[in-house]
ROKE-909948 format. One record per residue (C-alpha): residue number from 1; z, y, x; residue in one letter. Coordinates in nm, 2 decimals. Example, Ala and Ser with C-alpha at 12.3 -4.5 7.8 and 13.67 -1.06 7.14 Angstrom:
! residues 2
{node 1; {0.78; -0.45; 1.23}; "A"}
{node 2; {0.71; -0.11; 1.37}; "S"}
***
This chain:
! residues 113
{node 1; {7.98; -8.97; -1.17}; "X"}
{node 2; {8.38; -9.07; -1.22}; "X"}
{node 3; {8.60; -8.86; -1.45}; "X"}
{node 4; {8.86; -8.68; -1.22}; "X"}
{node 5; {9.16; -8.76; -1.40}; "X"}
{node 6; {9.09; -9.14; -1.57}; "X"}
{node 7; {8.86; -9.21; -1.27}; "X"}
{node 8; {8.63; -9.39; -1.51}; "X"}
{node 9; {8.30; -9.36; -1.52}; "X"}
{node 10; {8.14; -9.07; -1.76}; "X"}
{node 11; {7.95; -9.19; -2.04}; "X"}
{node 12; {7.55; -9.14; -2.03}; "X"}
{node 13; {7.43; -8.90; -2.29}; "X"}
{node 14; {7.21; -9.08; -2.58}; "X"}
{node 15; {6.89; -8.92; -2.68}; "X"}
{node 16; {6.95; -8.87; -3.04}; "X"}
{node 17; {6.61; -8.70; -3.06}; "X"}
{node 18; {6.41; -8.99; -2.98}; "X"}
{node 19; {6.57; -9.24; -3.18}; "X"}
{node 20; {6.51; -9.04; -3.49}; "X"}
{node 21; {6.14; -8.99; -3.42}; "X"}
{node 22; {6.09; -9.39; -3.36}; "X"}
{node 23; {6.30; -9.42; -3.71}; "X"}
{node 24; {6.05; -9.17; -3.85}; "X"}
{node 25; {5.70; -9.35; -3.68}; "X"}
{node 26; {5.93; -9.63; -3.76}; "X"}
{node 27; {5.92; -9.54; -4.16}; "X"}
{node 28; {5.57; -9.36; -4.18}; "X"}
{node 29; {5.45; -9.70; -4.08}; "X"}
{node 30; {5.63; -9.89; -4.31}; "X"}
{node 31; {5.45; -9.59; -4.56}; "X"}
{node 32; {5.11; -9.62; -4.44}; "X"}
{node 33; {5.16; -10.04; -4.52}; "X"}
{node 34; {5.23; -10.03; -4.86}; "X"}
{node 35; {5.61; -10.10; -4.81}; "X"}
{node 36; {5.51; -10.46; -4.85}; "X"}
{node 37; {5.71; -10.72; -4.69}; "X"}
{node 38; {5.50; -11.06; -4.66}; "X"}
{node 39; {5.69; -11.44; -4.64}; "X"}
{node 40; {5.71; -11.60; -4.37}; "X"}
{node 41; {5.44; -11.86; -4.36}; "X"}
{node 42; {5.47; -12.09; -4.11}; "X"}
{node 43; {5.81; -12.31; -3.98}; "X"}
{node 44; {5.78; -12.14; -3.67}; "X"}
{node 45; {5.83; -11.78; -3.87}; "X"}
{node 46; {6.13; -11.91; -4.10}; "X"}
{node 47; {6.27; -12.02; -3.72}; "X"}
{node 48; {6.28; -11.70; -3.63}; "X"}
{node 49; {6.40; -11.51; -3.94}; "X"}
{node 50; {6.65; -11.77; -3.93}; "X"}
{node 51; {6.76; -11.68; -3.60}; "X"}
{node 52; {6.74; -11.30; -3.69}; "X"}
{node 53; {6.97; -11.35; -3.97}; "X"}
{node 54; {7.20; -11.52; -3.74}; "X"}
{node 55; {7.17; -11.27; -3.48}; "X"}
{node 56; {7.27; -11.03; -3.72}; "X"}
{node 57; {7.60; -11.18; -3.86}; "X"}
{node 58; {7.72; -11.22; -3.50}; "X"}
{node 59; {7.61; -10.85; -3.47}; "X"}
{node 60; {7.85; -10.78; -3.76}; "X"}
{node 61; {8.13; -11.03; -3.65}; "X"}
{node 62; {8.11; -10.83; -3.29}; "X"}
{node 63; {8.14; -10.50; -3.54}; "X"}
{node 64; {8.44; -10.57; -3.70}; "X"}
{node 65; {8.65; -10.68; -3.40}; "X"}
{node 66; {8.61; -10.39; -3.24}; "X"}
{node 67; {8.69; -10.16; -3.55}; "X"}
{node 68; {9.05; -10.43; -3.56}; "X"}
{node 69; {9.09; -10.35; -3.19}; "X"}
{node 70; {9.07; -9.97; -3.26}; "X"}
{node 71; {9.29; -9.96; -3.54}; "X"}
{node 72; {9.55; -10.13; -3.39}; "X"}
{node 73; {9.52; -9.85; -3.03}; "X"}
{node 74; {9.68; -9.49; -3.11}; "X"}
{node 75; {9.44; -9.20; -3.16}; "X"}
{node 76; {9.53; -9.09; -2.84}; "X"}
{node 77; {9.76; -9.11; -2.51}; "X"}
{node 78; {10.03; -8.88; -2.54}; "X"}
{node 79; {10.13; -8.95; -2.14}; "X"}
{node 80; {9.72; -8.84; -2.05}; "X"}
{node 81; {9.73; -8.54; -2.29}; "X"}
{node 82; {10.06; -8.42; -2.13}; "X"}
{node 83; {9.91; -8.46; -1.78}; "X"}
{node 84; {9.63; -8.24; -1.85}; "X"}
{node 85; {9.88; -8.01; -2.02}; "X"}
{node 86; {10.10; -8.00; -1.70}; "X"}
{node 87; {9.77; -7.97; -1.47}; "X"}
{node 88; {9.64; -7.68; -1.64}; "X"}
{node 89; {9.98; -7.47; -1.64}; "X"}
{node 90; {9.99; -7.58; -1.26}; "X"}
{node 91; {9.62; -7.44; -1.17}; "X"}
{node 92; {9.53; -7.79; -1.05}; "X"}
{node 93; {9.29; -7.91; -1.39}; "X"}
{node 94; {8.95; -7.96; -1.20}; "X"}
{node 95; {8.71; -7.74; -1.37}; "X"}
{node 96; {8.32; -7.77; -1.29}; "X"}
{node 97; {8.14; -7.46; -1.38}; "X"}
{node 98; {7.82; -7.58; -1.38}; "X"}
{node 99; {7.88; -7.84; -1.59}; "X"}
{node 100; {8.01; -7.62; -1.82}; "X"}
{node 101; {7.75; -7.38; -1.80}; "X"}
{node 102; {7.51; -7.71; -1.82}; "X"}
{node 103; {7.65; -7.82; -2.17}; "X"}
{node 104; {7.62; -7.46; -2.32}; "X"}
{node 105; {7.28; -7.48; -2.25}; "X"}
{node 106; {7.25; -7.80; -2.45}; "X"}
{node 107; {7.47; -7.68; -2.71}; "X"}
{node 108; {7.22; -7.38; -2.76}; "X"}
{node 109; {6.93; -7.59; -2.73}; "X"}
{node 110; {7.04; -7.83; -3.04}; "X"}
{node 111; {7.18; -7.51; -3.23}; "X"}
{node 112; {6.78; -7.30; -3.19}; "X"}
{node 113; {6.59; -7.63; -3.29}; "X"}
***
């Protein structure tokens, strides 16, 4: 499904509540192990924490250009927000009730739990 006004596709919702219960199974592992962390013992292992490690820094490297590239874009687009404006005074903002009603739903879901 397309946006109606950027025609861009709509981002997919995450589920929030899943990644924190494999974080907690994640940590009540950890838990039931002792917390210990053992060496890696062969040069196959120190491979692959190697590799990890590297992983990781590019991870990071990836992190912090696209934090530059956001800084440097304004918070917003002044032209968009004063489309929208002018579509809503005109009666011509595309408005999906059901969507709406679909996202109160959710909203009331995540406030009850």
């Amino acid at each position: 499904m397309t946006d109606p006004i950027s025609n861009r596709p709509r981002p997919v919702p995450v589920d929030n509540f899943a990644r924190k219960g494999a974080e907690k199974a994640a940590a009540k592992a950890n838990a039931v192990a002792g917390g210990v962390v053992t060496a890696p013992t062969s040069d196959s292992e120190v491979a692959v924490s190697k590799s990890s490690v590297m992983d990781q820094s590019a991870e990071v490297a990836g992190f912090k250009k696209i934090t530059e590239r956001l800084k440097k874009e304004p918070d917003f687009d002044r032209s968009k927000v004063d489309s929208i404006k002018q579509a809503i005074q005109n009666g011509q903002y595309p408005l999906n009730p059901r969507r709406i009603a679909e996202s109160f739903v959710a909203l009331e879901n995540l406030i009850s739990n």
